[in-house]
C-alpha positions, 0 to 999 in steps of 0.5 A, spaced: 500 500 500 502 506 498 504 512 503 498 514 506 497 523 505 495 523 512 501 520 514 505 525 511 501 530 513 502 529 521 505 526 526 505 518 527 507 514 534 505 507 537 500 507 543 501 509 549 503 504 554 497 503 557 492 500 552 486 499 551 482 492 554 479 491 548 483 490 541 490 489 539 496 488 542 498 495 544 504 495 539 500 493 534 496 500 534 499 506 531 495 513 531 496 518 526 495 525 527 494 530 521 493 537 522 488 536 516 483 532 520 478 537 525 473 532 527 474 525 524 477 520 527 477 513 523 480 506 524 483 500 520 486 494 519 493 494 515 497 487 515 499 486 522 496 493 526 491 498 526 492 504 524 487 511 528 487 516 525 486 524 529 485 530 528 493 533 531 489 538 536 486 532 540 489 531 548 492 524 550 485 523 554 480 524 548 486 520 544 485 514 548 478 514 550 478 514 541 482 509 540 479 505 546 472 507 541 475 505 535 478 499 537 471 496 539 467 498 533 473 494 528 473 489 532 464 489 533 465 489 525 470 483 524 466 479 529 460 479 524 458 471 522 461 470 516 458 465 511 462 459 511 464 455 504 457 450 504 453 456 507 456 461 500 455 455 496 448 454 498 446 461 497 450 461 490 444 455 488 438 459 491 442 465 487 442 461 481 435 458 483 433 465 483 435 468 477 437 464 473 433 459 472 437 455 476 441 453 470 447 455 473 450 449 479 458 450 480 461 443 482 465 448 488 464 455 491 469 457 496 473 463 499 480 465 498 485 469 500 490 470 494 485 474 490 487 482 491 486 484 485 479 481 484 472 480 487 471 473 484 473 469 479 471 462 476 474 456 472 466 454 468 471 447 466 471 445 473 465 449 475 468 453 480 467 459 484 472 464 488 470 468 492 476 474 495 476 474 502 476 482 502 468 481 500 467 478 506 464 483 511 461 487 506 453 488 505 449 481 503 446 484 497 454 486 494 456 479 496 450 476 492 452 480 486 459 478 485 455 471 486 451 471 480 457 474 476 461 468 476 454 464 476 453 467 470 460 465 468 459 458 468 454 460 462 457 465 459 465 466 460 466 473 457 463 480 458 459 481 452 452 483 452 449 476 453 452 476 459 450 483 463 443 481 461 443 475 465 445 480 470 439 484 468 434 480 473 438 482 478 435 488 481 442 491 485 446 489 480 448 497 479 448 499 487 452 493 488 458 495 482 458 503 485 459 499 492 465 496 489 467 501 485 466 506 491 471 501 496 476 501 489 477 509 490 476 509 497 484 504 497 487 509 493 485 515 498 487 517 504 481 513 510 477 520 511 470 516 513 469 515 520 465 517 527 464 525 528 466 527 535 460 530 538 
């Protein structure tokens, strides 16, 4: 991942010594302040830390009450249940089912975690399915729609237009694609969404 602006902008160091209960080990959290930033503070995951980000003019009391604040948002996220591989299979043949006449049976659907670059992807001469890790988390409505694309694979393997009119019978096909293309360009910015201070 590249430098993030914010970064440059302020000032970084690790936690204070005295972590918050919840969360990561205490060197596994980094707090970036940037003068930039006035009201904002955001978290999340890069590799191996959290990454906080404050505004500069934030006191050492309010930055750990943040931290402490963001450190269980992060972690009430990530311990929403995710679907398991026969749980995504399942759905795939009720998506399948649904919208296309169930004409589409992958022999497999999975979860990766070697797919950066793609949602998903599918090999229709072995009737397989993959989804990224990264999908994981997101609304059921986006997961659904990466489903029934590479559903819809297995029947047509390019992207002419016999392929996106299958797609047609989905109703969020084009909420779903802005939901993805809105989480490509928020990787390439500097992380500005978060909780407002009151």
């Amino acid at each position: 991942m590249s430098a993030d602006p914010l970064h440059r902008a302020g000032t970084s160091r690790r936690a204070p010594t005295n972590p918050p209960p919840t969360g990561p080990e205490p060197d596994a959290v980094e707090i970036r302040r940037s003068t930039r930033r006035r009201r904002t503070v955001s978290a999340y995951r890069e590799r191996d830390r959290t990454v906080v980000l404050i505004p500069a003019r934030m006191s050492e009391a309010e930055e750990r009450r943040w931290v402490r604040v963001m450190l269980d948002k992060l972690a009430a996220q990530e311990s929403r249940r995710v679907l398991g591989d026969a749980e995504l299979a399942e759905r795939a043949e009720r998506l399948s089912d649904q919208y296309l006449d169930g004409r589409a049976r992958p022999a497999s659907v999975r979860w990766v975690t070697n797919q950066n670059t793609r949602w998903g992807s599918c090999t229709p001469a072995e009737g397989s399915i993959r989804l990224s890790h990264r999908l994981q988390g997101m609304p059921e409505y986006v997961v659904d729609y990466v489903l029934l694309h590479e559903l819809a694979h297995l029947l047509v393997p390019g992207h002419g237009p016999g392929f996106w009119r299958l797609l047609e019978a989905y109703p969020r096909t084009e909420r779903a694609r802005g939901y993805l293309e809105g989480v490509v360009a928020a990787d390439r910015l500097p992380h500005l969404s978060g909780t407002r201070d009151a």
